[in-house]
C-alpha positions in Angstrom: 3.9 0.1 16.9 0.2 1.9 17.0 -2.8 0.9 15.8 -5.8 2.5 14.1 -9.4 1.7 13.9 -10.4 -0.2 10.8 -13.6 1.8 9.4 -16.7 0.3 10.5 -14.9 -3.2 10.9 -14.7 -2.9 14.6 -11.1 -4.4 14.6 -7.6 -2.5 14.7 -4.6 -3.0 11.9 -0.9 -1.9 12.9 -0.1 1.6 11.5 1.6 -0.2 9.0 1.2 -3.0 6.4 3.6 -5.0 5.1 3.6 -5.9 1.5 4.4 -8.9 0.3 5.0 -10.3 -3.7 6.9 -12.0 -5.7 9.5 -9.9 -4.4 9.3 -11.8 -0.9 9.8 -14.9 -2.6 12.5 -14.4 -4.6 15.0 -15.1 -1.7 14.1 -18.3 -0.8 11.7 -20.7 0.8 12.6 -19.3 4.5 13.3 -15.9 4.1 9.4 -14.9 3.1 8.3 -16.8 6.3 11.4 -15.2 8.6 10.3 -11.8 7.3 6.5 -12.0 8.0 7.4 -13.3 11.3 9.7 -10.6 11.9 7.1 -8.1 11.2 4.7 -9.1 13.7 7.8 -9.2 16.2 7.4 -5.3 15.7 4.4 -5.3 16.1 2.6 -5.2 12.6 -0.4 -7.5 12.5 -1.8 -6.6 8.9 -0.3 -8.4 5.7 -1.1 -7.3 1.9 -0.6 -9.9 -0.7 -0.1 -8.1 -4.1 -1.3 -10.9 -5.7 -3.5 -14.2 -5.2 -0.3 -16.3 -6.0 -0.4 -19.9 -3.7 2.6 -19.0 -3.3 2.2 -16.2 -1.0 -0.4 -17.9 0.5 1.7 -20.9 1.6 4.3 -18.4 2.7 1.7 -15.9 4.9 -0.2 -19.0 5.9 3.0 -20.7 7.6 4.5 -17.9 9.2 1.3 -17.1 11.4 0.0 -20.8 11.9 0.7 -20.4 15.7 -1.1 -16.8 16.0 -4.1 -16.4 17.2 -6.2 -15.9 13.8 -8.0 -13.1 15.4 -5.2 -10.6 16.3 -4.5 -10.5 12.0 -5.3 -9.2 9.3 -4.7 -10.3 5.5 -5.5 -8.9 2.8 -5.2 -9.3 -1.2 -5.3 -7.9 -4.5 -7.4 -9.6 -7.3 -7.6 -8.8 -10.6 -4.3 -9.8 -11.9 -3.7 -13.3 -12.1 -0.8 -15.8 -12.5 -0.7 -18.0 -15.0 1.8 -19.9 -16.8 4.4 -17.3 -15.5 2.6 -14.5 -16.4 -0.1 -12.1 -15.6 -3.4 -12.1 -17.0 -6.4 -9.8 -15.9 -9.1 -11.1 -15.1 -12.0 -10.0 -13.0 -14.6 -12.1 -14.1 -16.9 -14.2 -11.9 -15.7 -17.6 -12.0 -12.2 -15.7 -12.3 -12.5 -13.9 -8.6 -13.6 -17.1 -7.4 -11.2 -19.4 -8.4 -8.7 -16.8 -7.1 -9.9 -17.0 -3.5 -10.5 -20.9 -3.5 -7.3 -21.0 -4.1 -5.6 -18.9 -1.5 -7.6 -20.1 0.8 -6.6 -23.7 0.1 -3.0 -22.1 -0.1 -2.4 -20.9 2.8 -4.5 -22.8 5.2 -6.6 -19.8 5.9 -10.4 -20.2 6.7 -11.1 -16.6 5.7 -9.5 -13.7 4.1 -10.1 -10.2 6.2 -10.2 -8.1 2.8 -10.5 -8.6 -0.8 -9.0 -5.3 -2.7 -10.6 -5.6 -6.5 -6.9 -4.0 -8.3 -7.4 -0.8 -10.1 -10.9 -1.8 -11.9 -11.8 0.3 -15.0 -14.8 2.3 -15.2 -16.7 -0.9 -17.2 -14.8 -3.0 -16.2 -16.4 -5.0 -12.4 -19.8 -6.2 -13.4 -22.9 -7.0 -11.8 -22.5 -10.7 -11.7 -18.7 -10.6 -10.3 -19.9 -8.2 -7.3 -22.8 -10.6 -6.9 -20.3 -13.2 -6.9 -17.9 -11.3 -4.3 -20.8 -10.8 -2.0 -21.4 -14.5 -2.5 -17.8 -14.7 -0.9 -18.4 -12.4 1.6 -22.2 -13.6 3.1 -20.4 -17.7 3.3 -17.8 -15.6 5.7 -14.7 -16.4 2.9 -13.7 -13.0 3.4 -14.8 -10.4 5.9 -14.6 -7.2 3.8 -14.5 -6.0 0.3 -12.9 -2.9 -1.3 -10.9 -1.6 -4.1 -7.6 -0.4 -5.1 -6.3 2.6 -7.5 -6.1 6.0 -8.4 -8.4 8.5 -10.7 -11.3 9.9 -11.5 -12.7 5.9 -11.9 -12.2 5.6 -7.7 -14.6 8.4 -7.0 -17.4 6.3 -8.5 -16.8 2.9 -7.2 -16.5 5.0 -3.3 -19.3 6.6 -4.3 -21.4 3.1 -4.7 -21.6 2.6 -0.7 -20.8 -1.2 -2.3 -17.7 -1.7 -0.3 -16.0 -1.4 2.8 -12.2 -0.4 2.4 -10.4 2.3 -0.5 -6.7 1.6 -0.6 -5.2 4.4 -2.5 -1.5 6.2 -3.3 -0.6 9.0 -0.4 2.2 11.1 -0.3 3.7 14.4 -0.5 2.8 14.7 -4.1 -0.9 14.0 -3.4 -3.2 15.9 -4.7 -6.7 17.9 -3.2 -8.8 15.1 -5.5 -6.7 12.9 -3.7 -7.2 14.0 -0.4 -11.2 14.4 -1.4 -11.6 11.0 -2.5 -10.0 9.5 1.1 -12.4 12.0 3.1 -15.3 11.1 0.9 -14.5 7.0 1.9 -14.1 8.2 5.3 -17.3 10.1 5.6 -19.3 6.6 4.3 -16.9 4.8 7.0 -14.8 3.3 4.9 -11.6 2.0 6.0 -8.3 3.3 4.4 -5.2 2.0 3.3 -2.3 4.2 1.9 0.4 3.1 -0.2 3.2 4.4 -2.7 4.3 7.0 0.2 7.9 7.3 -1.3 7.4 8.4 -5.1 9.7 7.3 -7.4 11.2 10.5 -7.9 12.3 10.8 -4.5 13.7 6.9 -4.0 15.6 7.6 -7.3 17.4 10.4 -5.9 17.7 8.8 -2.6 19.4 6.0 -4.9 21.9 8.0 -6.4 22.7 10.0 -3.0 23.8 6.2 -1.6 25.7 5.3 -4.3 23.0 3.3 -6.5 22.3 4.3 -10.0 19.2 6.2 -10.2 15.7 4.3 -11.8 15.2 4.2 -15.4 12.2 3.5 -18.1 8.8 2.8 -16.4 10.0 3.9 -12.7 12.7 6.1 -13.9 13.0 9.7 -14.7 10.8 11.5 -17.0 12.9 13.4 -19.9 16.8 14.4 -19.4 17.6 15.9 -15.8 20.0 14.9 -13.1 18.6 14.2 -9.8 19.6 17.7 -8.7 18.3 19.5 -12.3 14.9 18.3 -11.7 12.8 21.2 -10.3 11.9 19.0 -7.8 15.5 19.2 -5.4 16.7 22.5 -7.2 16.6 25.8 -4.8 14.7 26.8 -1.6 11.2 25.8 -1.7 11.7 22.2 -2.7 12.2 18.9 -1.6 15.7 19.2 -2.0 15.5 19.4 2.1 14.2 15.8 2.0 17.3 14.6 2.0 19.8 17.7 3.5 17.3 16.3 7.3 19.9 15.0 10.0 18.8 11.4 11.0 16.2 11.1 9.0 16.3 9.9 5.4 14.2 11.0 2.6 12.1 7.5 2.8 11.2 7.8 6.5 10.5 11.7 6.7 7.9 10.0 3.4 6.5 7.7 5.7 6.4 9.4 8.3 4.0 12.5 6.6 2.1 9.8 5.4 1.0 8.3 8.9 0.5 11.7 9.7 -2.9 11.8 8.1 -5.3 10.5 10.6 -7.9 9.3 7.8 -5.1 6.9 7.0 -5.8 3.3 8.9 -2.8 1.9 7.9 0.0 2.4 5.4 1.4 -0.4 3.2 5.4 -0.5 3.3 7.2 -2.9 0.6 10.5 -4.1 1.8 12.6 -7.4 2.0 15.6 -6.7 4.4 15.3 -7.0 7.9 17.6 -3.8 8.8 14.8 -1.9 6.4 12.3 -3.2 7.9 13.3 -2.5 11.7 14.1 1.1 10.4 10.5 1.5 8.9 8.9 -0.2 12.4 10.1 2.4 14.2 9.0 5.1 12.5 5.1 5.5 13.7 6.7 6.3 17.8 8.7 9.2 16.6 7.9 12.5 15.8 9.5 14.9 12.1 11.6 17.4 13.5 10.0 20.9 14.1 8.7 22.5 10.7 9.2 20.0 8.7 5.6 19.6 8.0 5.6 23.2 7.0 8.3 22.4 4.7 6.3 19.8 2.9 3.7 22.1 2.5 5.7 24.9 1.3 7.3 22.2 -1.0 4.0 20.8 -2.0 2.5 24.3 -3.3 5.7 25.6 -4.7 5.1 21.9 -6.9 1.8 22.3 -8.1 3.2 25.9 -9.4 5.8 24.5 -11.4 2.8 21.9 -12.5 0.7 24.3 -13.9 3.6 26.6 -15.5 
């Protein structure tokens, strides 16, 4: 594993992150705890909890009880709250608060390193909940503040100097606003987190290659093609070569340009199986085969063509 500075946080986070959700749970009491354990057996020291479920904080908070605090980092979403089974939004004052009373309580935890405010809308984060976050953050409840999404919306809240981290989507798809918005968090030393590296056009595929059915409705594909229809994988110039690459799969060549960006601290990977997991852990000590990268960007362009036809 290899580590990154963390903006102007003066610590270093693993150059990946491992997820973990409701997903992690779902297997069992042990297996979230086994997992997270695992992880930093590879080396990863920096934990994203999609949520602020109890849940998850029991689970992170047992699995690192006999680490040394200081060598971690956690971090969570808020914004979307469980309740009764479900999830409701909230982003209110007393709504962030109660959300990081109770994680903390959770898991144990006497602070959280970063509090990611999930996708807020333009209107939607008011005065009195960032007075409340920095509330949070001046009583040393949580070390850093930051926010999490995609659009337009993003370039303002970076634009605010109000927080210290921008966790954003990255991937061969991404686009020069993209790239913009990460240089223009970098250039006020924010910190960086990437996430959604393997698109779900490419994991469907990938799906269907091994044997799997490919992703419908909401993470499915758009209109009526097969895999190998979609302009996408079809002819020279693609990223039909994403998966033709011996010993690498389409996931990990994914990854792999995504920790290629050096603005990128650390990139957040969502998995549940130890063999996956290993797999992914290795990827930051080896290299893409020669002109590969070329081949993204080749692919990339020959994309935003078929975009704008």
């Amino acid at each position: 594993m290899r580590y990154r500075p963390f903006g102007r946080s003066g610590r270093s986070v693993s150059e990946l992150t491992l997820n973990l959700s409701g997903r992690t749970t779902a297997r069992g009491k042990t297996s979230g705890p086994a997992l997270v354990t695992e992880a930093m057996e590879h080396g990863i020291n920096s934990f994203h909890l999609e949520t602020p479920d109890p849940v998850l904080g029991e689970l992170v908070g047992r699995a690192i009880a006999g680490v040394d605090r200081r060598l971690l980092f956690v971090a969570t979403r808020i914004g979307n709250l469980r309740r009764r089974g479900q999830l409701e939004r909230d982003l209110t004052p007393a709504g962030v608060t109660a959300a990081i009373d109770e994680l903390l309580m959770s898991s144990g935890l006497e602070h959280l390193d970063l509090v990611l405010l999930d996708q807020p809308g333009e209107d939607e984060l008011s005065h009195a909940t960032l007075t409340a976050l920095k509330a949070q953050r001046a009583a040393g409840r949580i070390l850093m503040l930051g926010v999490a999404g995609f659009g337009s919306v993003m370039d303002a809240y970076v634009s605010t100097n109000a927080f210290d981290t921008l966790a954003t989507p990255f991937n061969v798809h991404s686009d020069w606003a993209t790239r913009n918005r990460i240089r223009a968090a970098v250039d006020r030393d924010m910190a960086v987190f990437g996430y959604d590296y393997f698109p779900d056009t490419l994991a469907s595929l990938e799906q269907v290659e091994s044997g799997g059915s490919a992703k419908r409705g909401l993470f499915g594909w758009r209109g009526g093609n097969t895999p190998m229809q979609d302009p996408y994988f079809k002819g020279v110039g693609t990223f039909a070569f994403l998966h033709q690459t011996p010993n690498w799969t389409a996931e990990e060549i994914c990854l792999s340009y995504a920790l290629s960006e050096p603005t990128i601290a650390s990139v957040i990977v969502d998995t549940h199986d130890s063999n996956h997991l290993s797999r992914l852990a290795d990827l930051p000590e080896r290299s893409m085969p020669p002109g590969l990268a070329a081949q993204i960007e080749m692919a990339r362009v020959n994309m935003a063509v078929v975009r704008s036809a």
